[in-house]
C-alpha positions in Angstrom: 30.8 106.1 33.6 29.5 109.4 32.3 29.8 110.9 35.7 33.2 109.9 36.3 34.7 110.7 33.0 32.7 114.2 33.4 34.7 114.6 36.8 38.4 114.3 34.9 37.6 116.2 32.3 36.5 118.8 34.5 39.0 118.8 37.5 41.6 118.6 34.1 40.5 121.4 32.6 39.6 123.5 35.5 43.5 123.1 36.4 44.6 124.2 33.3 42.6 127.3 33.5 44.9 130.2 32.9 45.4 131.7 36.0 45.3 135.0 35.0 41.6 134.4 33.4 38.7 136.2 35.8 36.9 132.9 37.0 33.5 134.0 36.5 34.1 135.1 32.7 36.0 131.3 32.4 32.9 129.9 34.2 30.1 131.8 31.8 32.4 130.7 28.8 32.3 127.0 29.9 28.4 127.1 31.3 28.2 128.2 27.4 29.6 125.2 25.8 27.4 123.0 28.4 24.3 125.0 27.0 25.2 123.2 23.5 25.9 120.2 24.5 22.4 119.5 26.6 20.5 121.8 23.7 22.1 119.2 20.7 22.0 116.2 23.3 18.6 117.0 24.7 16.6 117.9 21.4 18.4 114.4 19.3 18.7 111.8 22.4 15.7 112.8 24.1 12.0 111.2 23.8 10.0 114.4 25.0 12.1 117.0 22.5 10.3 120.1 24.0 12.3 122.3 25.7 8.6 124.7 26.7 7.5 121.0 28.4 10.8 121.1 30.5 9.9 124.6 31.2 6.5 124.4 32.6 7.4 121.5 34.9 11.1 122.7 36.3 10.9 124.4 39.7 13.2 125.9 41.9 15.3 122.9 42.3 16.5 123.8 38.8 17.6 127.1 39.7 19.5 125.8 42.9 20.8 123.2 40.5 22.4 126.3 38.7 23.4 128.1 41.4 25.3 125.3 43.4 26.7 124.4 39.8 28.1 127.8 39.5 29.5 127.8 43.1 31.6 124.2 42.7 32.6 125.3 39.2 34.1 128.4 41.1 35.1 126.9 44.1 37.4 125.0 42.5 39.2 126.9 40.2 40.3 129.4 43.3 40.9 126.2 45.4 43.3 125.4 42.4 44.4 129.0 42.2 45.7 128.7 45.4 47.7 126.0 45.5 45.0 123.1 46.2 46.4 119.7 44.5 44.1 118.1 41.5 45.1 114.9 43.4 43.4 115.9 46.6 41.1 118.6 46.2 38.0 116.4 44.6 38.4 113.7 47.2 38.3 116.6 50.2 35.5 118.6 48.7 33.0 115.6 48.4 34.0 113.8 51.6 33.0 117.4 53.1 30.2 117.7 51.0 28.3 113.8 51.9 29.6 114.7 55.3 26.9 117.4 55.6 24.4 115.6 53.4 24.4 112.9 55.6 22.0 114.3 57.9 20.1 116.3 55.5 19.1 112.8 53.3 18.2 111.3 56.7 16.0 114.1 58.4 14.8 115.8 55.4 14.2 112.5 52.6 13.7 109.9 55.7 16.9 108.0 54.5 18.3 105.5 56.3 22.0 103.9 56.9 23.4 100.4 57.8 25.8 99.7 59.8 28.2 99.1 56.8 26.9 102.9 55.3 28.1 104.4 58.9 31.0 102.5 58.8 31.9 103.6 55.2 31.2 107.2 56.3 33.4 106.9 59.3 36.0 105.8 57.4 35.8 108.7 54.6 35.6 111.1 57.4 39.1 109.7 59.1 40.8 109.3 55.2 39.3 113.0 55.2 41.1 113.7 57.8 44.6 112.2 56.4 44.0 113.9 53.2 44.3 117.3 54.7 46.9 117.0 57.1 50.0 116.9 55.1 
């Protein structure tokens, strides 16, 4: 529920960017209001309140977390920029996306997929497939 009201406030808002606005500055601004809402969020709702303990055990992953986050916030507000619909730009980017994670979560975390999972994929890759060609 979170996830998925994050995702339409987000594809929302990063349409209704000004288009005019430099992306990266509109990107910093809203990375800053994130930064208060995980400082209030994680120091009232959280059990271990130390952000020094969150510190010592991150790792890189929590850089690359940044990183990628910065590159889809990005990503699409120029998709939007030019001309991309809010109505098919999410569903395109994450069917690309679980496309090439497929085989990453198989070879690299030794997951594995059913019948019904390959079937599922196939069909994302075909709707995929419809979504772009208009």
């Amino acid at each position: 529920v979170i996830a998925v009201g994050g995702m339409l406030l987000y594809h929302l808002s990063q349409k209704s960017i000004p288009k005019e606005m430099n992306p990266f500055h509109a990107t910093a601004i809203a990375y800053l209001m994130g930064i208060v809402v995980c400082a209030v969020l994680g120091f009232t709702y959280s059990a271990d309140r130390s952000i020094v303990n969150s510190l010592k055990t991150s790792n890189w992953a929590v850089l690359g977390m940044g990183v990628g986050a910065a590159a889809i916030e990005v990503g699409f507000m120029v998709a939007y920029r030019i001309g991309w619909r809010i109505s098919l730009t999410a569903v395109a980017t994450n069917v690309a996306a679980t496309a090439v994670l497929i085989p990453i979560g198989l070879f690299v975390f030794r997951e594995h997929l059913s019948m019904r999972n390959i079937l599922g994929v196939v069909f994302c890759v075909l709707g995929l497939l419809l979504v772009v060609k208009d």
